[in-house]
C-alpha positions as CSV (number, residue, x, y, z in Angstrom):
1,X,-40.0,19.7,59.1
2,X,-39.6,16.4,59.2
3,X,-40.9,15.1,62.7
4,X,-44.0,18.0,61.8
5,X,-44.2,15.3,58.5
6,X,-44.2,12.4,60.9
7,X,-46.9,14.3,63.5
8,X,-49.4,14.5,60.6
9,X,-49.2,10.9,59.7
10,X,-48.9,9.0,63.0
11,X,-50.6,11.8,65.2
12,X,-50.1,12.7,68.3
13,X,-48.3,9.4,69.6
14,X,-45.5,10.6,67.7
15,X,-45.0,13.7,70.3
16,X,-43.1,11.0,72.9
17,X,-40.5,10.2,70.3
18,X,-39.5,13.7,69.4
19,X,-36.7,13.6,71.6
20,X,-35.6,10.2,70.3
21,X,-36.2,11.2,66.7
22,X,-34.0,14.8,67.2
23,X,-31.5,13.1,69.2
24,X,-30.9,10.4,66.2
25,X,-30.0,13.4,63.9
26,X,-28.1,15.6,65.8
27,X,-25.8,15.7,69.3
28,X,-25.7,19.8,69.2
29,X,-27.7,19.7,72.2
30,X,-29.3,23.9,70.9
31,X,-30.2,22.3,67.4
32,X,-31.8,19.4,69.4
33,X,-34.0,22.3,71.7
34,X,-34.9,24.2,69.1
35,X,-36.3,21.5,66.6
36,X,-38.1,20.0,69.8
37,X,-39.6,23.7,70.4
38,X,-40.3,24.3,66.9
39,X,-41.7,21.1,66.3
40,X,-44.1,20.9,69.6
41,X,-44.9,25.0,68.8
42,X,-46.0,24.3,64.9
43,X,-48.2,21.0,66.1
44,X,-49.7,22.6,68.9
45,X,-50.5,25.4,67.2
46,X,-51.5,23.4,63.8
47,X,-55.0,24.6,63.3
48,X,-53.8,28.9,63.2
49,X,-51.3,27.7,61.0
50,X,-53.4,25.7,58.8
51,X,-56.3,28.0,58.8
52,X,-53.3,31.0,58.0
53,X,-52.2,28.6,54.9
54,X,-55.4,28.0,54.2
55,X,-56.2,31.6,53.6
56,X,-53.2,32.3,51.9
57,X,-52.8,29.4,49.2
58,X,-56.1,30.5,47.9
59,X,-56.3,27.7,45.2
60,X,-55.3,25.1,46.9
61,X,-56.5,22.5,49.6
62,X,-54.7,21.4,52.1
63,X,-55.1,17.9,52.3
64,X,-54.2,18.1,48.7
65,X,-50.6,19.2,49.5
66,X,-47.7,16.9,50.6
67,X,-47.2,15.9,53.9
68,X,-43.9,17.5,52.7
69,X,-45.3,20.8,51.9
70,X,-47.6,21.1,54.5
71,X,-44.4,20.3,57.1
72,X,-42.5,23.3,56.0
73,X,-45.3,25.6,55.5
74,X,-46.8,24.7,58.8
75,X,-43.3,25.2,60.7
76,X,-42.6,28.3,58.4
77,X,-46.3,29.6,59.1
78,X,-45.5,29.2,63.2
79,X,-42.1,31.0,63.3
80,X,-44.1,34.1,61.7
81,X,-46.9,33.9,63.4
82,X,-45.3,32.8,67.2
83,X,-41.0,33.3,67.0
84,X,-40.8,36.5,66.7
85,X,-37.3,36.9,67.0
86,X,-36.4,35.4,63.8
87,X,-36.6,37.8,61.4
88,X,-39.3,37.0,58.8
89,X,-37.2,36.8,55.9
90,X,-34.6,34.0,57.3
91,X,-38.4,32.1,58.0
92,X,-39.4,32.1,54.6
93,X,-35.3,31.8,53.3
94,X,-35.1,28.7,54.9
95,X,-38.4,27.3,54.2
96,X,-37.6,27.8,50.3
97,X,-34.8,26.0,51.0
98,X,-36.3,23.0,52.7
99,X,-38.6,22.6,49.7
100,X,-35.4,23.0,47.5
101,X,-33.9,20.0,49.5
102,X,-36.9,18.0,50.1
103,X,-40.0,18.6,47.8
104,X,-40.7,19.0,43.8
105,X,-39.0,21.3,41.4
106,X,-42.1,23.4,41.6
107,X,-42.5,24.0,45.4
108,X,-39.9,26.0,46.3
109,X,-42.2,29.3,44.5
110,X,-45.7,27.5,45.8
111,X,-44.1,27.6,49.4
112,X,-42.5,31.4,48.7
113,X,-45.8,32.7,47.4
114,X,-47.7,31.0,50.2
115,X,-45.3,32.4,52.8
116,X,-45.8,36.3,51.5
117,X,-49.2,35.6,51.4
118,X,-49.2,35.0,55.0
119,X,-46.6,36.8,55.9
120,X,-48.6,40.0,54.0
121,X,-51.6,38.8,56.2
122,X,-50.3,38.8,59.4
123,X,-48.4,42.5,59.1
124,X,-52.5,43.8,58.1
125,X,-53.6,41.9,61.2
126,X,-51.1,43.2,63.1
127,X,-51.9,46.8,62.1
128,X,-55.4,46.6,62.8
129,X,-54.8,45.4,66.4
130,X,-52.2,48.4,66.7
């Protein structure tokens, strides 16, 4: 969440420091693949997951969020959509809990209600393809 945070402020020249970045905040060498994986898989991938946010936070802009919020809804929004072997309510559990951590006292609900939203959307899409 937070190198997705530092993606959407610096951009892309921030992609040749994620390694330097993880590796300052952790030597567990499978938390340091998977929170480079996550990270590239969420930025690459940033436009379905804003355009799923998008649809789901119905009231709400994104560029009005916080690069906060938009870093664990964007990561949150790619584990549903792309890592399907984590099961869909650890996504959004952990994502609450990020905001918990991290954001305002209001966005752990904005990020849960955004997250069913799109989690609700992607299980339609996914049965009209089926």
């Amino acid at each position: 969440m937070q190198a997705l945070c530092q993606l959407d402020v610096q951009g892309d020249d921030m992609l040749s420091m994620l390694r330097v970045f993880f590796r300052d905040n952790t030597d567990d060498d499978m938390v340091l693949q998977l929170a480079e994986q996550w990270a590239k898989g969420a930025w690459e991938y940033v436009r379905s997951c804003d355009d799923m946010i998008s649809g789901a936070a119905v009231r709400w802009k994104l560029s009005r969020l916080s690069h906060v919020d938009r870093g664990i809804l964007r990561l949150a929004a790619y584990q549903l959509k792309y890592c399907t072997d984590i099961p869909c309510k650890v996504v959004i559990n952990e994502a609450i809990e990020l905001a918990k951590k991290f954001s305002t006292e209001q966005s752990p609900r904005f990020v849960n209600g955004v997250l069913d939203a799109v989690l609700k959307s992607l299980k339609e899409t996914s049965s009209e393809t089926n």
